[in-house]
ZATIKOL-926860 format. One record per residue: residue in three letters; residue number from 1; chain; x, z, y of N, C-alpha, C in turn. Coordinates in steps of 0.02 Angstrom, whole numbers, plus 50000, padded with zeros to 5 digits. Each point is the difference from the previous one (the first is absolute). Last residue first. Example, Ala and Ser with C-alpha at 12.3 -4.5 7.8 and 13.67 -1.06 7.14 Angstrom:
% residues 2
<'ser', 2, 'A', <50642, 50354, 49888>, <50042, 50003, 50059>, <49961, 50037, 50055>>
<'ala', 1, 'A', <50015, 49996, 49714>, <49955, 50000, 50059>, <50045, 50000, 50060>>
END
This chain:
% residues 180
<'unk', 180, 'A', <50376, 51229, 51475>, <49980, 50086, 49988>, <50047, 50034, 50033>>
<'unk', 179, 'A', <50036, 49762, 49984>, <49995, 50032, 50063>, <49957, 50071, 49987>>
<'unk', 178, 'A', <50078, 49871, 49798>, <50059, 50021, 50051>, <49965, 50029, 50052>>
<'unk', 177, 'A', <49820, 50003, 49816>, <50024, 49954, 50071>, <50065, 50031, 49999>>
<'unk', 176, 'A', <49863, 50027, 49763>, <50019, 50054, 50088>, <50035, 49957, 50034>>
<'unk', 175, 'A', <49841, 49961, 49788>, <50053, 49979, 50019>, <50004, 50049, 50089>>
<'unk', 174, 'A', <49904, 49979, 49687>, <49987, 50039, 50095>, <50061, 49976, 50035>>
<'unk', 173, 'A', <49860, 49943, 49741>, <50074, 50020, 50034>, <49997, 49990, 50098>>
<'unk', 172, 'A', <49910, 49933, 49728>, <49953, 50041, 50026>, <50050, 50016, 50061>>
<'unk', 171, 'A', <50015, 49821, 49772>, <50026, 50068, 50055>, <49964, 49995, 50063>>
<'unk', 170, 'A', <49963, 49872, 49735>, <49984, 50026, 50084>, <50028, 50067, 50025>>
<'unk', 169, 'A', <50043, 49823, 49767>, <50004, 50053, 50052>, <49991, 50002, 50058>>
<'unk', 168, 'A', <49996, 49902, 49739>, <49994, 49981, 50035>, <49985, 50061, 50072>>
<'unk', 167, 'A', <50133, 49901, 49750>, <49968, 50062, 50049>, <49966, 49965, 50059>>
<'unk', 166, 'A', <50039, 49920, 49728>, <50029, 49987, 50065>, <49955, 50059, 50041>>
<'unk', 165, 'A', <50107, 49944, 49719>, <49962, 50017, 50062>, <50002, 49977, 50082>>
<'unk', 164, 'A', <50142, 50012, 49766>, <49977, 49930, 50044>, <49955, 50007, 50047>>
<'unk', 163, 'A', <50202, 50176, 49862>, <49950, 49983, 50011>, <49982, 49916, 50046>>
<'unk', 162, 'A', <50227, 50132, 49923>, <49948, 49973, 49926>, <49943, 49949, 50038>>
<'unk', 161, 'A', <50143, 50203, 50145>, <50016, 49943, 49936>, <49943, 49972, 49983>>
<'unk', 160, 'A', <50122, 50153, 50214>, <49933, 49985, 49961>, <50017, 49959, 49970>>
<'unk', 159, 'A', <50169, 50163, 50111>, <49985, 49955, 49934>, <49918, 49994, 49980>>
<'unk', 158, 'A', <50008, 50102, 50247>, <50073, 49972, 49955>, <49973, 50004, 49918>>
<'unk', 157, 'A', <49886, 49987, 50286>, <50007, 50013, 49932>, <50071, 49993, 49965>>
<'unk', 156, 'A', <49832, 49959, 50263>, <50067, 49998, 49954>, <49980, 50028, 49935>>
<'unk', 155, 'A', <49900, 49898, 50251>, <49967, 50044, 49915>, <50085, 49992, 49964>>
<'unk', 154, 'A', <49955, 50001, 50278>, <50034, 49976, 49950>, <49973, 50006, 49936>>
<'unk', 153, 'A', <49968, 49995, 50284>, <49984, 50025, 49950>, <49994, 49972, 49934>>
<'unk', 152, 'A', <50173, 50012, 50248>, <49950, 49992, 49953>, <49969, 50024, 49947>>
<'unk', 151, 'A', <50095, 50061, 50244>, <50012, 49985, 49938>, <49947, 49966, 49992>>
<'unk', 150, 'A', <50092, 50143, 50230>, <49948, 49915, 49988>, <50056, 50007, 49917>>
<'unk', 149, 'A', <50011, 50265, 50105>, <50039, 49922, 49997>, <49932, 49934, 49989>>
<'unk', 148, 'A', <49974, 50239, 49945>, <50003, 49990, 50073>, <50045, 49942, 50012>>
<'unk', 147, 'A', <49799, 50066, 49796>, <50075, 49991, 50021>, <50021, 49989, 50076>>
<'unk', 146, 'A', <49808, 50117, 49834>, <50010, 49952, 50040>, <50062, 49993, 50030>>
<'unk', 145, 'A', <49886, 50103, 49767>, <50025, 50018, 50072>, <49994, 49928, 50032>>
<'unk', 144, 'A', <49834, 50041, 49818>, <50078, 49978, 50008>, <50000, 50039, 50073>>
<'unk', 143, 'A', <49784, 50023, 49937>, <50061, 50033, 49974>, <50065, 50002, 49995>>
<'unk', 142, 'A', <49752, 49843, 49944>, <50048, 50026, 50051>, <50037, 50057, 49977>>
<'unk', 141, 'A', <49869, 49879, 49797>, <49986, 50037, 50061>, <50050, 49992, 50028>>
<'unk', 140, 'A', <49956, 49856, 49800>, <50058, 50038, 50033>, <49960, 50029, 50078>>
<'unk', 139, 'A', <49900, 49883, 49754>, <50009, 49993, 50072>, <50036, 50069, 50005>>
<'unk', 138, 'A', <49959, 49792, 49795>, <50018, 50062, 50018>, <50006, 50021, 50044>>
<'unk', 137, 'A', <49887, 49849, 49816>, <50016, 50001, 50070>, <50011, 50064, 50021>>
<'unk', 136, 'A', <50011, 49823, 49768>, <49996, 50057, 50035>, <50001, 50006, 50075>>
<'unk', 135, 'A', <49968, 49891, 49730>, <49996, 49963, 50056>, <49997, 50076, 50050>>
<'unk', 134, 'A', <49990, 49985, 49786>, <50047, 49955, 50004>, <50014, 49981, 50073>>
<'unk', 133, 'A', <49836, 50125, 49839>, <49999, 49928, 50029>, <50051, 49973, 50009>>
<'unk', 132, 'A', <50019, 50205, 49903>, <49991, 49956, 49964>, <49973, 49958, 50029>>
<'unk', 131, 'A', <50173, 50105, 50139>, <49938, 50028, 49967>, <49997, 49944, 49954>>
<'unk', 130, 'A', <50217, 50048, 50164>, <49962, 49965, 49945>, <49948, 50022, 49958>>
<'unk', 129, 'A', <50138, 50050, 50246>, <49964, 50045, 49934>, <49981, 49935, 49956>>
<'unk', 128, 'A', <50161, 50050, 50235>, <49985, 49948, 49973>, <49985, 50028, 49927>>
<'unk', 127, 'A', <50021, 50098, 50262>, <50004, 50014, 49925>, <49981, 49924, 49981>>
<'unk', 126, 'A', <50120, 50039, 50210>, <49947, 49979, 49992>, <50000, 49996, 49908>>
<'unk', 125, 'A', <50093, 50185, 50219>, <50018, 49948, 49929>, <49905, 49964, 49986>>
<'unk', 124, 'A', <50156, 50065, 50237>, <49947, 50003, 49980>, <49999, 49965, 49918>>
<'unk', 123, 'A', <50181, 50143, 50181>, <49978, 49959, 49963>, <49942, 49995, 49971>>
<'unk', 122, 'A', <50194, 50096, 50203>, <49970, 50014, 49956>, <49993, 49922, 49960>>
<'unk', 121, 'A', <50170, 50041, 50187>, <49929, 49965, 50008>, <49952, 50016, 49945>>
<'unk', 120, 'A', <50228, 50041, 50025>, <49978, 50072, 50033>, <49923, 49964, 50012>>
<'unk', 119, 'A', <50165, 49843, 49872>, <50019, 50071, 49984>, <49935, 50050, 50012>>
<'unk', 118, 'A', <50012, 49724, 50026>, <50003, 50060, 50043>, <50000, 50051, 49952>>
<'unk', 117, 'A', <50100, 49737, 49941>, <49943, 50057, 49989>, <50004, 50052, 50051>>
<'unk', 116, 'A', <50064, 49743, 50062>, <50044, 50052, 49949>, <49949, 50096, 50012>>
<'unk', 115, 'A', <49924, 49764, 50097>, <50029, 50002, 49946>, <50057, 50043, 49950>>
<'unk', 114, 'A', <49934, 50020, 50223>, <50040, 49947, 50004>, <50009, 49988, 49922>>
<'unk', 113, 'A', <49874, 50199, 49999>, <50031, 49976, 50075>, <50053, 49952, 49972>>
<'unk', 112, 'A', <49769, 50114, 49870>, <50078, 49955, 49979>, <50020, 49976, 50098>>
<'unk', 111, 'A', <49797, 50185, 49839>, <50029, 49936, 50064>, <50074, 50004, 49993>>
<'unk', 110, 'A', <49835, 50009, 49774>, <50042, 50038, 50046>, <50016, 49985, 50063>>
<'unk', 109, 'A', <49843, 50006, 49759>, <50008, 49965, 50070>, <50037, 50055, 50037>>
<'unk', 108, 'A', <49989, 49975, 49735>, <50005, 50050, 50061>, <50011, 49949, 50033>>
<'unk', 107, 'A', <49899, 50005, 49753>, <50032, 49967, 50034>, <50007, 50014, 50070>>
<'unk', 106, 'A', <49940, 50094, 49735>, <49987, 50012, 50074>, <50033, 49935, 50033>>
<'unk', 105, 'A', <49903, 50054, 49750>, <50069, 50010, 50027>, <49959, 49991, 50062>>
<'unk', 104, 'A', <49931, 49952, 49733>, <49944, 50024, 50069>, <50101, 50053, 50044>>
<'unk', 103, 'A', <50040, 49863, 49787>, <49943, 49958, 50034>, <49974, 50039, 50060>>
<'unk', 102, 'A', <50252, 50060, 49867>, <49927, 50048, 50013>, <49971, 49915, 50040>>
<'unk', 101, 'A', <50224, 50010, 49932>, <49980, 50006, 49951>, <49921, 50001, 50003>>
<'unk', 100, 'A', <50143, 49968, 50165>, <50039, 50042, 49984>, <49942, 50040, 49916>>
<'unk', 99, 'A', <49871, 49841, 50123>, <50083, 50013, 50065>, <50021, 50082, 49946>>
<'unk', 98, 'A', <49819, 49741, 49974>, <50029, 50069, 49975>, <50050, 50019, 50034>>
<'unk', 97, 'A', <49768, 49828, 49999>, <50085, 50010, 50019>, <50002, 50064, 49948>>
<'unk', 96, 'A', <49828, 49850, 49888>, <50011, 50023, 50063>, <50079, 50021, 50005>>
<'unk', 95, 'A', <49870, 49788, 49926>, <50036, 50037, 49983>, <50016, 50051, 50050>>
<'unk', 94, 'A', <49840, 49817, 50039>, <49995, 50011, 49910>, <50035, 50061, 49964>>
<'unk', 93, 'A', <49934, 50006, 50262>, <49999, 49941, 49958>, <49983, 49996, 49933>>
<'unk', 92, 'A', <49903, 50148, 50213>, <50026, 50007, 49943>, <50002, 49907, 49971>>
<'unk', 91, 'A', <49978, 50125, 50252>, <49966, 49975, 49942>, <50020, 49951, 49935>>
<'unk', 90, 'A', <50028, 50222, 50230>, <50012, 49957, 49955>, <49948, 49965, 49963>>
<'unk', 89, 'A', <50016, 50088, 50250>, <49934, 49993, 49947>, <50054, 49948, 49941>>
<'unk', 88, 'A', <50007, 50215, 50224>, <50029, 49934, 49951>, <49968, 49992, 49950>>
<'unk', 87, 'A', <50032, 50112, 50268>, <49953, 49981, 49936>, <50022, 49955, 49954>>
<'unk', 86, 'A', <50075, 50197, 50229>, <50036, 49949, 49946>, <49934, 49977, 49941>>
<'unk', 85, 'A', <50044, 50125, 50263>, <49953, 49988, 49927>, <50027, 49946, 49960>>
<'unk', 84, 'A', <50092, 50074, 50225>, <49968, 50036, 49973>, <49946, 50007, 49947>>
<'unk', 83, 'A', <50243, 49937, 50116>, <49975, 49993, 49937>, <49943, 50049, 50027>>
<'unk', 82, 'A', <50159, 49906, 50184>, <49990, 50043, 49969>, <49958, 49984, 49937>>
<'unk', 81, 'A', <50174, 49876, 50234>, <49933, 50010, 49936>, <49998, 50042, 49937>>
<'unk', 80, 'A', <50112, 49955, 50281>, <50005, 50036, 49942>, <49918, 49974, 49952>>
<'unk', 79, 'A', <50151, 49849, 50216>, <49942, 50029, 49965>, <49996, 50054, 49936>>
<'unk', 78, 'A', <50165, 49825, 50111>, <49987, 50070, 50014>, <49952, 50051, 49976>>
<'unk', 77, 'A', <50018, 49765, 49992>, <50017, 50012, 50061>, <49999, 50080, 50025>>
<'unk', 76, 'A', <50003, 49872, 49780>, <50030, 49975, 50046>, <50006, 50031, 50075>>
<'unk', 75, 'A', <49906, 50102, 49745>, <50000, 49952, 50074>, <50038, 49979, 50021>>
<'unk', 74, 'A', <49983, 50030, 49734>, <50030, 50047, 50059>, <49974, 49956, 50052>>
<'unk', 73, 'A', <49847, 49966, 49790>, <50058, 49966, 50013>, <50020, 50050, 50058>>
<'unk', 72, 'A', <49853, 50053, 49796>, <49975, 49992, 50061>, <50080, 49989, 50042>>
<'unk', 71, 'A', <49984, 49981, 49770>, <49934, 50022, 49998>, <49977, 49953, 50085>>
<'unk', 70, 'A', <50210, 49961, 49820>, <49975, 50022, 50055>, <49926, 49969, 50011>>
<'unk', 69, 'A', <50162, 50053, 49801>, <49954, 49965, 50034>, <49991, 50008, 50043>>
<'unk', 68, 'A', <50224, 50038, 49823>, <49957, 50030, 50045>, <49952, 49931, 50028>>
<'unk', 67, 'A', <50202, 49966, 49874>, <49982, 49970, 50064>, <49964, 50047, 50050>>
<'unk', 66, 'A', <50085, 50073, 49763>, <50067, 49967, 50036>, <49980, 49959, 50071>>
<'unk', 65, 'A', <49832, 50137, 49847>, <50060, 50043, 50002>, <50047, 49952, 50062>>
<'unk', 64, 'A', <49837, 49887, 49919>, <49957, 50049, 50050>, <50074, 50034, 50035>>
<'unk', 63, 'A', <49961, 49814, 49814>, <50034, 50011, 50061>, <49997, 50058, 50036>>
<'unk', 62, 'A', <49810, 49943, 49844>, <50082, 50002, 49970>, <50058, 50012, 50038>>
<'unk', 61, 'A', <49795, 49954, 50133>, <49996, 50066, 49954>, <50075, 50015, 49963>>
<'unk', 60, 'A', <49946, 49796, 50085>, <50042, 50034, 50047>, <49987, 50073, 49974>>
<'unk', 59, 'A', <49930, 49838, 49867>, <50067, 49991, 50001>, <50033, 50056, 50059>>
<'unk', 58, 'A', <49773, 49991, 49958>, <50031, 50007, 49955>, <50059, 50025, 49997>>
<'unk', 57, 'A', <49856, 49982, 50214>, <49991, 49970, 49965>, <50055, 50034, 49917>>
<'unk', 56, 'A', <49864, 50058, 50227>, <50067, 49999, 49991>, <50004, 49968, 49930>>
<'unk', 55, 'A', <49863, 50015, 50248>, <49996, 49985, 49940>, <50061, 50003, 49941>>
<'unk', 54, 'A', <49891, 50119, 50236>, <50062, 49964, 49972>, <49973, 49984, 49923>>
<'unk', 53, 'A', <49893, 50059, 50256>, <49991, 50022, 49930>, <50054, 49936, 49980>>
<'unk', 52, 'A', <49958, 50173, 50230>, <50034, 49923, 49977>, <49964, 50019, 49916>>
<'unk', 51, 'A', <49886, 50122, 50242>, <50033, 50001, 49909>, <50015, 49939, 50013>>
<'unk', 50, 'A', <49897, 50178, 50195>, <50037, 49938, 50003>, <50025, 50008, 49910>>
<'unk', 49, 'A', <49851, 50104, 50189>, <49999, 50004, 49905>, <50021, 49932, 50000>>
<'unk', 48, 'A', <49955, 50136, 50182>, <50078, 50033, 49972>, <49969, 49982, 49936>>
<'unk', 47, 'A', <49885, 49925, 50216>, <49975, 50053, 49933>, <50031, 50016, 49966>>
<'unk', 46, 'A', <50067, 49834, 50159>, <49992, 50049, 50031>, <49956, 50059, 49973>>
<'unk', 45, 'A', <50092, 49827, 49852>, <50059, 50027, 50042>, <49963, 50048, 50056>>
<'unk', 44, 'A', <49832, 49859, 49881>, <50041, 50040, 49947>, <50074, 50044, 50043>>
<'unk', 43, 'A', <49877, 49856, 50105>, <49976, 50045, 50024>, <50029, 50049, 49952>>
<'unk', 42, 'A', <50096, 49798, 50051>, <49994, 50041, 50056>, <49965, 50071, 49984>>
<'unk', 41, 'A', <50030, 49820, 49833>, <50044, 50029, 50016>, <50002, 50068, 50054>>
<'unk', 40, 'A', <49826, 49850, 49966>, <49998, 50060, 49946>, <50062, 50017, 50036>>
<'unk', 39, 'A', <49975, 49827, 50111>, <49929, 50062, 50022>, <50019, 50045, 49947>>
<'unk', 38, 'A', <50139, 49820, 49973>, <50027, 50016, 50043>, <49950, 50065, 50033>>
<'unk', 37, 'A', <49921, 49854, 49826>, <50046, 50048, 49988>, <50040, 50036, 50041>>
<'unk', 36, 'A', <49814, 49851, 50027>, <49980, 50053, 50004>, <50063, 50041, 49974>>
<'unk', 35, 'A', <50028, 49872, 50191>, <49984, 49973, 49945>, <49997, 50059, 49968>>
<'unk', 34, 'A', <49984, 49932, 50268>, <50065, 50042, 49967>, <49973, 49966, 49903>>
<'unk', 33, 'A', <49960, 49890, 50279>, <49971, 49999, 49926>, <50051, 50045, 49951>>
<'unk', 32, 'A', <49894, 50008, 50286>, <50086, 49977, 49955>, <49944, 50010, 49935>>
<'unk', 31, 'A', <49935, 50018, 50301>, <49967, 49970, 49917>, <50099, 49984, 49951>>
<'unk', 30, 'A', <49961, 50161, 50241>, <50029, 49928, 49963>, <49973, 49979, 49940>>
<'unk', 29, 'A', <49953, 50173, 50210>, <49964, 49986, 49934>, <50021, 49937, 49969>>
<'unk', 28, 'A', <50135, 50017, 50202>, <49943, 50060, 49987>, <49971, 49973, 49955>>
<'unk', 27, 'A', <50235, 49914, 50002>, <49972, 50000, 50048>, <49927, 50052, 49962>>
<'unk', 26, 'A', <50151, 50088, 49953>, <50006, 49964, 50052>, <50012, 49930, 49967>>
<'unk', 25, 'A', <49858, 50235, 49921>, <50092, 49971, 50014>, <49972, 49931, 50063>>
<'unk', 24, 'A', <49835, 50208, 49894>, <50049, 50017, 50040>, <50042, 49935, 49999>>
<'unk', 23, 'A', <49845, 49964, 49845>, <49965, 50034, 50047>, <50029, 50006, 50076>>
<'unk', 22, 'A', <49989, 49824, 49791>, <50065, 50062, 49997>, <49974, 50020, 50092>>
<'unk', 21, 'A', <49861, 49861, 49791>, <49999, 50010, 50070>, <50054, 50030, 50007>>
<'unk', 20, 'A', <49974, 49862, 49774>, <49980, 50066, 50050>, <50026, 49988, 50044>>
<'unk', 19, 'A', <49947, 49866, 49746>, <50020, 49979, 50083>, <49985, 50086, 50015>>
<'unk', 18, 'A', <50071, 49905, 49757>, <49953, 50061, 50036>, <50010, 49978, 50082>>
<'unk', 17, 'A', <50070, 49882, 49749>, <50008, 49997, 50064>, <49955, 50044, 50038>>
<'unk', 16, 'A', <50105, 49967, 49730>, <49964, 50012, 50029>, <49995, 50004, 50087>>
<'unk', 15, 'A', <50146, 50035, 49791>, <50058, 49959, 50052>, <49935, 49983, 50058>>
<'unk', 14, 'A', <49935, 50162, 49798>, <50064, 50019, 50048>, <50015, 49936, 50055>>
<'unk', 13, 'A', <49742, 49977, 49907>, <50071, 50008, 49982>, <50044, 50033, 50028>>
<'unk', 12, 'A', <49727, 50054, 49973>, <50062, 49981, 50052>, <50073, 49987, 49962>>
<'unk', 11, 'A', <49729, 49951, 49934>, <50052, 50064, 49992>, <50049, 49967, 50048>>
<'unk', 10, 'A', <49758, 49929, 50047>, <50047, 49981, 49984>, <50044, 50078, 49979>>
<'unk', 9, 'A', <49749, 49888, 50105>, <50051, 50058, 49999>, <50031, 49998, 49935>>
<'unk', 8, 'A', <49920, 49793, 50200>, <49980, 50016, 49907>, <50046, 50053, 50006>>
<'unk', 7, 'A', <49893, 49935, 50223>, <50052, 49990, 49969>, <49996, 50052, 49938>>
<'unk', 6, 'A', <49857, 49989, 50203>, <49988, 49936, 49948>, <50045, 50005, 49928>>
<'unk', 5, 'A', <49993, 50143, 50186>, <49979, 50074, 49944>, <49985, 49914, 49986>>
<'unk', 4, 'A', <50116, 49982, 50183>, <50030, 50026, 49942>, <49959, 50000, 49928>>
<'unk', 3, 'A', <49956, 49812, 50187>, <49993, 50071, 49984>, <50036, 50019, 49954>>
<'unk', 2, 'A', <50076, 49764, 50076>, <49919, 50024, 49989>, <50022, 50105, 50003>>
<'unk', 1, 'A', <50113, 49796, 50149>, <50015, 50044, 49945>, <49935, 50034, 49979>>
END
C-alpha cells in the first residue's frame, strides 16, 4: 500500500468510505469502514444541528389546507422532537398564491401527534412575502414549545389559491431521548 500523503485530495461523497480504529470493543482496535454520511450524521446529532429540508412543490402548496407537509416525521421509538429554526426559501413561478384575497399571509408549523394537531404545542409561522423579485426567504427563530408526547412536524394552511411557486424548507429541530 503506498503512503497516504500519494493519494489525490478529493471532496468527499455521502456514500464515501472512512476506515477507523474503534479503540475500546471487542476485539481490541478493530479496523471498520463507517461512510462519510453516517460521520455527518453523528456529529450534526451530537452538536444539536440536526435539519430535514423539504421540498414542496405547487400542487402540495394548493393542498396544504387538506394534507398538511411534513417537515420532520413523529419517532418511532419514543423520542420527542422539537422546532428550533425554521428556513424557507420561496421561489416564484408565474402566478402568485393568494389566501383570502392578500399575496403576503403566513403558514403555521404545528406538531401533530398521530397526525391529528396538538392544541397545547404552540406554533412557528413561516411568512410567505412577494417582493418585486419574486423570490423570498424567510427564517423562523425558536420559541415553539416543546411537546411532551413523540409528534410530528407539520406546515399547514387554509385556502391558498391561484399560485405555482415552490418552497423549499429547512427545519432546524432537537430531539430528547425516551431515556431522558
Amino acid at each position: 500500500m503506498p503512503k497516504i500523503s500519494t493519494y489525490q485530495t478529493v471532496t468527499p461523497q455521502g456514500d464515501d468510505t472512512i476506515i477507523i480504529s474503534q479503540a475500546n470493543g471487542s476485539p481490541t482496535d478493530a479496523t471498520k469502514n463507517i461512510t462519510v454520511n453516517s460521520l455527518t450524521s453523528l456529529v450534526q446529532e451530537e452538536a444539536g444541528m440536526l435539519y430535514v429540508d423539504t421540498e414542496i412543490s405547487s400542487a402540495e402548496l394548493l393542498s396544504i389546507n387538506s394534507n398538511g407537509i411534513e417537515l420532520v416525521p413523529q419517532p418511532t421509538n419514543g423520542d420527542i422532537v422539537f422546532i428550533k429554526n425554521i428556513l424557507a426559501k420561496y421561489t416564484f413561478g408565474t402566478t402568485p398564491y393568494t389566501r383570502n384575497g392578500n399575496t403576503n399571509f403566513t403558514l403555521p408549523a404545528f406538531y401533530f401527534i398521530d397526525n391529528v394537531y396538538s392544541s397545547v404545542s404552540g406554533s412557528q409561522n413561516i411568512s410567505l412575502t412577494w417582493d418585486e423579485s419574486r423570490n423570498t426567504i424567510s427564517a423562523i427563530f425558536g420559541n415553539a414549545q416543546i411537546p411532551t408526547v413523540p409528534s410530528s412536524i407539520k406546515l399547514t394552511g387554509s385556502n391558498v389559491i391561484g399560485g405555482d411557486g415552490t418552497l423549499k424548507v429547512r427545519t432546524y429541530y432537537g430531539v430528547i431521548p425516551s431515556t431522558f
